[in-house]
C-alpha positions, 0 to 999 in steps of 0.5 A: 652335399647331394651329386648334381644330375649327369646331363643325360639323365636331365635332359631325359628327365624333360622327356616331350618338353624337349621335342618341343623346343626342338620343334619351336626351333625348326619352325623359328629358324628360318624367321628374320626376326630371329636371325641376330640372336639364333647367328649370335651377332655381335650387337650393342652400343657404346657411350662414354663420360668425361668428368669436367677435371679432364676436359677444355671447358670444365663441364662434363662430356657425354657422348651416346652411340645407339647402335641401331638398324637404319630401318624404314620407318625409322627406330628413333625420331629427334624430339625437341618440346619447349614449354616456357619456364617449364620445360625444354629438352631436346633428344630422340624418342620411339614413334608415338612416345612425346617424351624424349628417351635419350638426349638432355634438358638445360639441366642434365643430359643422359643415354643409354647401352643395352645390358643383357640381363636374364630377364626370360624362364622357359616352363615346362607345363603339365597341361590338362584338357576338361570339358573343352577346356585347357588347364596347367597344375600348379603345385598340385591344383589346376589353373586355367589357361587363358584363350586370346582369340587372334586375327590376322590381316593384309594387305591385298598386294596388286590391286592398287587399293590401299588398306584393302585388307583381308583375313589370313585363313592359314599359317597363323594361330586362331588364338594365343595361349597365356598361363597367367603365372608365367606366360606365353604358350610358345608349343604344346602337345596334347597327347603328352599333356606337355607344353612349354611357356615363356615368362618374360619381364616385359609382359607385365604392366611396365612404367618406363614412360614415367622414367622419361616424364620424370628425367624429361624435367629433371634438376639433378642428379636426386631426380635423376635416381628417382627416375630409375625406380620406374624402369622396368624393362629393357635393361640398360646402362645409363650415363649421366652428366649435369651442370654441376659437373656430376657424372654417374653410371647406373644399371637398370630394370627388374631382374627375375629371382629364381628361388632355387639360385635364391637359396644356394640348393642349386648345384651342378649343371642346370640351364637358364 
């Protein structure tokens, strides 16, 4: 069995790619939107069952507890659709979305927690410049980087027009950097023809609203895992209850599998 890698002689090995990441991280720090995960605050949601057997009524209890900032404009909005002999359920969704997310029908109810899948890979890419354009290697052949022009605009703050909007002409990036196999260009570095890139499962073509189109008109517990298929992204725990006293416990969304952890060559110390 081969000896692991000393961490020194891994973290030499990423050579520029390190300056990278710590130089993404300088810039980001400082960033609210950063703040709960680079201050690892404790954040999550809570809900629990009941089966009938151990309740006054008989029926099943769920109860579902997002927790949620209190933001304005709010993160959920309460949603109640009735269509006769078709459709009736009640519960809350995200702006724009008419299909309810958490809540119940006349048949089941379910809700949801946070599950913390690994769902995110950094790259360390090889980039090449030819003929004014980028490239990254892939197994020895160059592939194309893909250039997403970008503007920003705001709002002119003072002159008591509304929507008067401008420009940004700093701070900002002229244009958004994609390698098509794997994601986001979060840094580069020409003159190290380095870069790093972030894949991550909700960059893709997701179909989390057919979950919810499909659970909004549910029966039972059958439809219920149908629905499961289609999620995608944001990984979840799901409680489920239904008038015929059933109570379940899924875990949901697509999970990337790393081939060197697929086929057991990993061994020592390695992050992910």
């Amino acid at each position: 069995m081969p000896m692991p890698m000393p961490i020194g002689n891994y973290l030499a090995s990423l050579g520029p790619a390190l300056d990278l990441a710590q130089e993404y991280y300088n810039r980001v720090k400082s960033l609210d939107f950063f703040q709960p995960i680079l201050r690892r605050r404790a954040m999550g949601s809570n809900w629990f069952l009941i089966a009938g057997e151990n309740t006054v009524s008989g029926h099943p209890i769920i109860a579902n507890d997002p927790h949620l900032a209190l933001t304005n404009p709010a993160i959920f909005y309460e949603i109640h659709q009735v269509v006769p002999g078709e459709l009736n359920v009640y519960g809350v969704t995200f702006a724009g979305i008419p299909i309810v997310i958490q809540g119940q029908n006349e048949r089941i109810a379910w809700g949801s927690t946070m599950n913390p899948m690994d769902v995110t890979d950094t790259f360390k890419e090889k980039i090449v410049q030819q003929n004014g354009k980028l490239y990254t290697y892939f197994r020895g052949q160059l592939e194309p980087v893909q250039v997403i022009p970008e503007v920003f605009k705001v709002n002119v703050i003072g002159d008591r027009k509304p929507d008067n909007l401008v420009q940004v002409a700093e701070g900002v990036p002229q244009a958004t950097l994609v390698v098509p196999r794997h994601g986001l260009i979060i840094n580069l570095d020409l003159e190290s023809s380095t870069a790093l890139s972030v894949q991550h499962t909700g960059f893709y073509a997701t179909h989390e609203l057919e979950t919810f189109r499909i659970w909004n008109r549910a029966r039972n517990l059958d439809d219920f895992i149908e629905g499961l298929q289609y999620f995608d992204f944001s990984s979840q725990n799901w409680a489920y209850a239904d008038v015929e006293g059933n109570i379940a416990y899924f875990t949901s969304a697509e999970l990337p599998l790393r081939e060197d952890l697929e086929a057991g060559t990993v061994d020592g110390w390695i992050p992910l």
